[in-house]
Every structure is written in structure tokens, then in C-alpha cells.
N, CA, C and O atoms as a GROMACS GRO file, in nm:
protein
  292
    1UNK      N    1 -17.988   3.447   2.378
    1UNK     CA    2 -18.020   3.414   2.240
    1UNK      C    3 -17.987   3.535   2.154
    1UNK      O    4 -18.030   3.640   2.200
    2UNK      N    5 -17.901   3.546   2.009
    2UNK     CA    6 -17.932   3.594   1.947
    2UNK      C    7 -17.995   3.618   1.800
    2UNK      O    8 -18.059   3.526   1.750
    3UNK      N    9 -17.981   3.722   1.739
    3UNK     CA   10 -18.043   3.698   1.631
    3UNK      C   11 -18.038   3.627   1.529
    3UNK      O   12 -18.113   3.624   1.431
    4UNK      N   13 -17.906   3.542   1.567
    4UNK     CA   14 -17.874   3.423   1.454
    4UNK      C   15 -17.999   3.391   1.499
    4UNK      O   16 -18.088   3.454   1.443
    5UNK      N   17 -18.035   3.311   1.585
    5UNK     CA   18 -18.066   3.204   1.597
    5UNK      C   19 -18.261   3.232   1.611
    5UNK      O   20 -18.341   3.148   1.652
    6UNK      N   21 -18.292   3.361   1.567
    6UNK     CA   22 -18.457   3.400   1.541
    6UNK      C   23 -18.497   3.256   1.432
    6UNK      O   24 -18.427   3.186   1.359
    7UNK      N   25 -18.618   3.258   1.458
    7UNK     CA   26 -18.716   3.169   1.353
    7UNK      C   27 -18.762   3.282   1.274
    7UNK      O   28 -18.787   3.386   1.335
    8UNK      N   29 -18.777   3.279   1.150
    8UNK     CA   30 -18.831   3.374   1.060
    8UNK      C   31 -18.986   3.385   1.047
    8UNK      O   32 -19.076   3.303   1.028
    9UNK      N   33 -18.979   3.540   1.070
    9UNK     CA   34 -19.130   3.573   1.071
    9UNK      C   35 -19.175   3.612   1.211
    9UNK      O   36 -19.266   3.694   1.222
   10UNK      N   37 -19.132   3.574   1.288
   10UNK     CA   38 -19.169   3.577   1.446
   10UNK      C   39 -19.067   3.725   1.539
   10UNK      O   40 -18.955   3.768   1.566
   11UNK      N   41 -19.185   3.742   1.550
   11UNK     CA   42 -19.107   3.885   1.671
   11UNK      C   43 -19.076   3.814   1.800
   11UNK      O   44 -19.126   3.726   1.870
   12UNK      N   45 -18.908   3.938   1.801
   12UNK     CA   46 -18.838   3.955   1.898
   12UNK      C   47 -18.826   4.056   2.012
   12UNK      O   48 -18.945   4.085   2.017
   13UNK      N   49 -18.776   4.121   2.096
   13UNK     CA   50 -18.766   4.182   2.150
   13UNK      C   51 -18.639   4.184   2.193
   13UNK      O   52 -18.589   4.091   2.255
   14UNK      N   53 -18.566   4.310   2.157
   14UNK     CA   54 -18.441   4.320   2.170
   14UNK      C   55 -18.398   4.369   2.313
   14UNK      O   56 -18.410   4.478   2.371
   15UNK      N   57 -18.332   4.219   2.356
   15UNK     CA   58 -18.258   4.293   2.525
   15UNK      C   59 -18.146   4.347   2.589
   15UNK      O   60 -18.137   4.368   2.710
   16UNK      N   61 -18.064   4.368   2.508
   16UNK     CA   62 -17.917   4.432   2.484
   16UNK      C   63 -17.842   4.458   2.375
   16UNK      O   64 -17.922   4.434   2.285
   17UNK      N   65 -17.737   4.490   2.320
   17UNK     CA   66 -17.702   4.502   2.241
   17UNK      C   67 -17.524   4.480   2.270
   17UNK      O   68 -17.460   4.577   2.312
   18UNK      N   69 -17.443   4.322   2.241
   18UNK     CA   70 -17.325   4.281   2.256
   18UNK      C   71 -17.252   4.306   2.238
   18UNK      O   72 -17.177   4.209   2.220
   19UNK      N   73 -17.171   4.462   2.218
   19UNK     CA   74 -17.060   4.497   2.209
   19UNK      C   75 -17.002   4.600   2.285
   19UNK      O   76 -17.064   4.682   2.353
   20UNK      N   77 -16.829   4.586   2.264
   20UNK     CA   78 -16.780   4.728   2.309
   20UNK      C   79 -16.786   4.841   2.229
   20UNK      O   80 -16.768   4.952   2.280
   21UNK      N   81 -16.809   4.828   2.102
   21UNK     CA   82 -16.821   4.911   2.013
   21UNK      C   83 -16.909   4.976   1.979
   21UNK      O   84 -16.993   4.942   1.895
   22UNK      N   85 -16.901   5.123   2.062
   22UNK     CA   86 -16.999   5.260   2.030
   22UNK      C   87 -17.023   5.302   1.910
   22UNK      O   88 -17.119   5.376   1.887
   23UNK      N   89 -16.933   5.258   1.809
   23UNK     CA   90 -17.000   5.315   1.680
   23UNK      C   91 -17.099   5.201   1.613
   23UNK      O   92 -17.175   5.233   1.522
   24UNK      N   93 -17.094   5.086   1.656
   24UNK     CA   94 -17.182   4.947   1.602
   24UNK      C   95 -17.281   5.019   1.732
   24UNK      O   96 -17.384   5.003   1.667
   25UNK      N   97 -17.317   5.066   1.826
   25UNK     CA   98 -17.439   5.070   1.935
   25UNK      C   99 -17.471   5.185   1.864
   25UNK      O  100 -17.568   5.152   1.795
   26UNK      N  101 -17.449   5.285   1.844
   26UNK     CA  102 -17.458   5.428   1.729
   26UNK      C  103 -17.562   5.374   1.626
   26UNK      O  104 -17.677   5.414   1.617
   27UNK      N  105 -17.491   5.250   1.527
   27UNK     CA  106 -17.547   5.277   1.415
   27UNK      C  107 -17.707   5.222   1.413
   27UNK      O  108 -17.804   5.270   1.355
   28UNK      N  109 -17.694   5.096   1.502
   28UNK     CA  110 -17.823   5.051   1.546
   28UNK      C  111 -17.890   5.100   1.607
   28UNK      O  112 -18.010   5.091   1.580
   29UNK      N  113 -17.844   5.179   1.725
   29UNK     CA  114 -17.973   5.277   1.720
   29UNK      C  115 -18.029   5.381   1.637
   29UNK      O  116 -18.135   5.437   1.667
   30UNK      N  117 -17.929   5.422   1.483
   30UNK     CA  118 -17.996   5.484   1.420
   30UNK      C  119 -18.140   5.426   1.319
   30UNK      O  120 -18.239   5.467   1.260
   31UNK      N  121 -18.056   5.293   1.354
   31UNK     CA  122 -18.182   5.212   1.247
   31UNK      C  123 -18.282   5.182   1.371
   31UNK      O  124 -18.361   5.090   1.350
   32UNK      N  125 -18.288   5.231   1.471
   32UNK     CA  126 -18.419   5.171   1.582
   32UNK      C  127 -18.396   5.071   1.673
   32UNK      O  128 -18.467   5.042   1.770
   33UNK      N  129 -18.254   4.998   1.624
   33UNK     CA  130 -18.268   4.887   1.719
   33UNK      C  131 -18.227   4.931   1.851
   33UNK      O  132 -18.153   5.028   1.866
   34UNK      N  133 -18.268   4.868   1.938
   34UNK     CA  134 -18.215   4.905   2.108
   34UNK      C  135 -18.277   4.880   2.167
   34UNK      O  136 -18.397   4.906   2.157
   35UNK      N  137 -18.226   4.818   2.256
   35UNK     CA  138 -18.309   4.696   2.417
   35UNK      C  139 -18.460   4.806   2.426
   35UNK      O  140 -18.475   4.928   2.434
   36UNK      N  141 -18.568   4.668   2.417
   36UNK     CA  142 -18.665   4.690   2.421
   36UNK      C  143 -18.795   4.706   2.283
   36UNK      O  144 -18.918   4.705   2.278
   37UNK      N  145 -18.682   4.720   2.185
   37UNK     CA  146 -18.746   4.768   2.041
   37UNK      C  147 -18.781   4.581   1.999
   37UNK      O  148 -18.708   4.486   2.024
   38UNK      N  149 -18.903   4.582   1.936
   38UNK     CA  150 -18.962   4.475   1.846
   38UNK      C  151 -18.835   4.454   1.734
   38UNK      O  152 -18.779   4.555   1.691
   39UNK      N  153 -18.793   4.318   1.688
   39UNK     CA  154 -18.757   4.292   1.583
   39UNK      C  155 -18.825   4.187   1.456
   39UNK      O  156 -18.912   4.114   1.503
   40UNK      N  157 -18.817   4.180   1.402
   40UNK     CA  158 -18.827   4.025   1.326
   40UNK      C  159 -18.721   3.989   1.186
   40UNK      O  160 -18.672   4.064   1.102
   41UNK      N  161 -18.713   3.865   1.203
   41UNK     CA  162 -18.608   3.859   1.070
   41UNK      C  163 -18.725   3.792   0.967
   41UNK      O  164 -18.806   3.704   0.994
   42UNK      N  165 -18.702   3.871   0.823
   42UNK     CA  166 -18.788   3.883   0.732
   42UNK      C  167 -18.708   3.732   0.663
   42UNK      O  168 -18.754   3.621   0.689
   43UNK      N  169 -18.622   3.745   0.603
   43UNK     CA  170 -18.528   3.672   0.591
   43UNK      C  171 -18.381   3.597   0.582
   43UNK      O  172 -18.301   3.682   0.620
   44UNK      N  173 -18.318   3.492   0.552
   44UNK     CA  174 -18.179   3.456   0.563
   44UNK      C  175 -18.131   3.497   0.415
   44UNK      O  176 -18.207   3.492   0.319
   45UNK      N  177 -18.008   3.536   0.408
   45UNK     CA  178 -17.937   3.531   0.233
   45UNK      C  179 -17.849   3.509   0.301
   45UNK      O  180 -17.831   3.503   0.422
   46UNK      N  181 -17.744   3.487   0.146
   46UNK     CA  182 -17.612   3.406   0.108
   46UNK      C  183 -17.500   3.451   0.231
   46UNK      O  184 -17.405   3.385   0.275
   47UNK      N  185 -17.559   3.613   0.276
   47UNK     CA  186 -17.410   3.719   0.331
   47UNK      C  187 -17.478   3.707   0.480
   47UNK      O  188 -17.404   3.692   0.578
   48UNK      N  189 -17.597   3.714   0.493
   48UNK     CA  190 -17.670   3.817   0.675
   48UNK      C  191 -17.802   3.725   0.623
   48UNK      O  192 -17.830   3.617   0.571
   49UNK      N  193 -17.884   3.900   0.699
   49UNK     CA  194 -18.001   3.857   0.708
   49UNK      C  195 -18.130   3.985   0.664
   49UNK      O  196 -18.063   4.073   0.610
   50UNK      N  197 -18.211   4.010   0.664
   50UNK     CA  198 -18.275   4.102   0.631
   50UNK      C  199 -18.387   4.098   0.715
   50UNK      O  200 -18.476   4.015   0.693
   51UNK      N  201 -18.395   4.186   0.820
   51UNK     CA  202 -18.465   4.189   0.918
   51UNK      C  203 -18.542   4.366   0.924
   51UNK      O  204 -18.501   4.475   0.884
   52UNK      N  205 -18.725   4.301   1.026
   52UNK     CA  206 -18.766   4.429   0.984
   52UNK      C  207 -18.759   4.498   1.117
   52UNK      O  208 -18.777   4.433   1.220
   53UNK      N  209 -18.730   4.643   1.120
   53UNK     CA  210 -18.749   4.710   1.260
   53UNK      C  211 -18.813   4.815   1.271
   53UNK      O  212 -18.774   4.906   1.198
   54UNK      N  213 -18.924   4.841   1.354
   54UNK     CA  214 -19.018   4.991   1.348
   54UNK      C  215 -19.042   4.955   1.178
   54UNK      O  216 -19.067   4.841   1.138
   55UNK      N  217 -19.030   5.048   1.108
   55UNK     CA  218 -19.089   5.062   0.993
   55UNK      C  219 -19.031   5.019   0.854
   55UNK      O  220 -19.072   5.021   0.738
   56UNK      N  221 -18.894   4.973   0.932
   56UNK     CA  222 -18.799   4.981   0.823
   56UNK      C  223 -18.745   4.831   0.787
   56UNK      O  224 -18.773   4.744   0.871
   57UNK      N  225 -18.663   4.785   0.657
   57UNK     CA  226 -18.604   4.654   0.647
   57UNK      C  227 -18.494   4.695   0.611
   57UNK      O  228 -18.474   4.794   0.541
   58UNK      N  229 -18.388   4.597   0.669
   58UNK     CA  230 -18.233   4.617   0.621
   58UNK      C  231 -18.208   4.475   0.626
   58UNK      O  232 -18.272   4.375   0.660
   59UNK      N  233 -18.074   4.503   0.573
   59UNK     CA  234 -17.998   4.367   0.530
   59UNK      C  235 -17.878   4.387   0.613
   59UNK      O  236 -17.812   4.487   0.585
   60UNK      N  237 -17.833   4.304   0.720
   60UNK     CA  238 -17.734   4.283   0.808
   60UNK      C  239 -17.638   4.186   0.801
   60UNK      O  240 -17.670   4.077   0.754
   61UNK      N  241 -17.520   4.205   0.842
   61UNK     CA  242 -17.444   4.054   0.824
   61UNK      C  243 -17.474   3.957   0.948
   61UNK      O  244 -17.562   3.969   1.033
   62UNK      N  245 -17.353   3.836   0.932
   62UNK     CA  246 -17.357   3.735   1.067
   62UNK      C  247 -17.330   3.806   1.180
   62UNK      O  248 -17.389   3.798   1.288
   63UNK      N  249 -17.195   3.911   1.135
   63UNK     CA  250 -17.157   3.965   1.313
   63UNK      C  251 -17.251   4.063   1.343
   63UNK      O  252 -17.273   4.073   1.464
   64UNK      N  253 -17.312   4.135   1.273
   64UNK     CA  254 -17.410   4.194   1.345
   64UNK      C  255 -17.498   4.161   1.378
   64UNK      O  256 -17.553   4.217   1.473
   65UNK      N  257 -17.546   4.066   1.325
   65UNK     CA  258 -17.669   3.961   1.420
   65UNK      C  259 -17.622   3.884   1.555
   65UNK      O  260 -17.700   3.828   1.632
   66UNK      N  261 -17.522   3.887   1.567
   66UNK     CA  262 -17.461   3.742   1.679
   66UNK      C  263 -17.445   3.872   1.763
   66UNK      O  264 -17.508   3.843   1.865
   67UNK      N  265 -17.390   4.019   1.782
   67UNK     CA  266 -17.459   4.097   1.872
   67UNK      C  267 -17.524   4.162   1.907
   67UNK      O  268 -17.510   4.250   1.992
   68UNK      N  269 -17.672   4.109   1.807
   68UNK     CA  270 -17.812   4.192   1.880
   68UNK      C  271 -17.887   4.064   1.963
   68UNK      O  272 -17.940   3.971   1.902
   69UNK      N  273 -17.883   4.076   2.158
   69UNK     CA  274 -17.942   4.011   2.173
   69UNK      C  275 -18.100   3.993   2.173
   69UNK      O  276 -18.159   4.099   2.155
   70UNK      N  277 -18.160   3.912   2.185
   70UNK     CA  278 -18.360   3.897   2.185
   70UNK      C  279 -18.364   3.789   2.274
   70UNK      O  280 -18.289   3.698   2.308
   71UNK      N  281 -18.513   3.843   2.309
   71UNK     CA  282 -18.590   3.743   2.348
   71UNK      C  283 -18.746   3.688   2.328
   71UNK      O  284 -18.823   3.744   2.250
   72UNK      N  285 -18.769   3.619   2.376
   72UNK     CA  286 -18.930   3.584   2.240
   72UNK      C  287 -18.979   3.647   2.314
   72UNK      O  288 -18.944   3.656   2.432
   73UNK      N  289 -19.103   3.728   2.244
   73UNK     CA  290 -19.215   3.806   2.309
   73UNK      C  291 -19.329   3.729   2.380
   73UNK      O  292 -19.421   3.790   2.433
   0.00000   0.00000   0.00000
């Protein structure tokens, strides 16, 4: 499952992270995300999504959601 496909409001738990690309695994772990870290998506807009992690909220697109995987807590 990924984060497309979260219900809003509800925590995740992130169990990998889908790419070959070290600088997309880089940047997410600067924002906290990484197998094992709590997520939740706050909400959907027009472009991504705006999801909260540890302490923080950002606004993400589709492809970066389709490779953060979760699973329900």
C-alpha cells in the first residue's frame, strides 16, 4: 500500500521507501520520513497531498506519495 491510497486523518507507518533514487531517500529522510516513522495525510489538493510527519506538515506530490510505502498501525 501506498500513500496514495491513506484514508485521511489516520496514521501510518512507513515500511520502505520505493525508489532507486538516493537523492528522493535523502530528502525524505530529511523531512523524517523512513521505514518505521508514523505518518498521516492531513490532506488531498489539486497537485499532492499534505501530510503530517514527527512534528512537521508538508505538501508532496503524486510521485512522491506512490513511493512512500505504509502500513496501518
Amino acid at each position: 500500500m501506498t500513500l496514495l491510497e491513506a484514508a485521511l486523518g489516520k496514521p501510518y507507518t512507513v515500511t520502505h521507501i520505493d525508489t532507486d533514487d538516493e537523492e528522493l531517500i535523502d530528502f525524505l529522510f530529511t523531512l523524517g520520513c523512513y521505514e518505521g516513522q508514523s505518518v498521516v495525510v492531513v490532506s488531498h489538493i489539486s497537485r499532492g497531498y499534505v501530510v503530517a510527519i514527527r512534528d512537521g506538515r508538508y505538501n508532496i506530490d503524486a510521485n512522491l506519495a506512490q513511493a512512500i510505502c505504509i502500513a496501518e498501525n
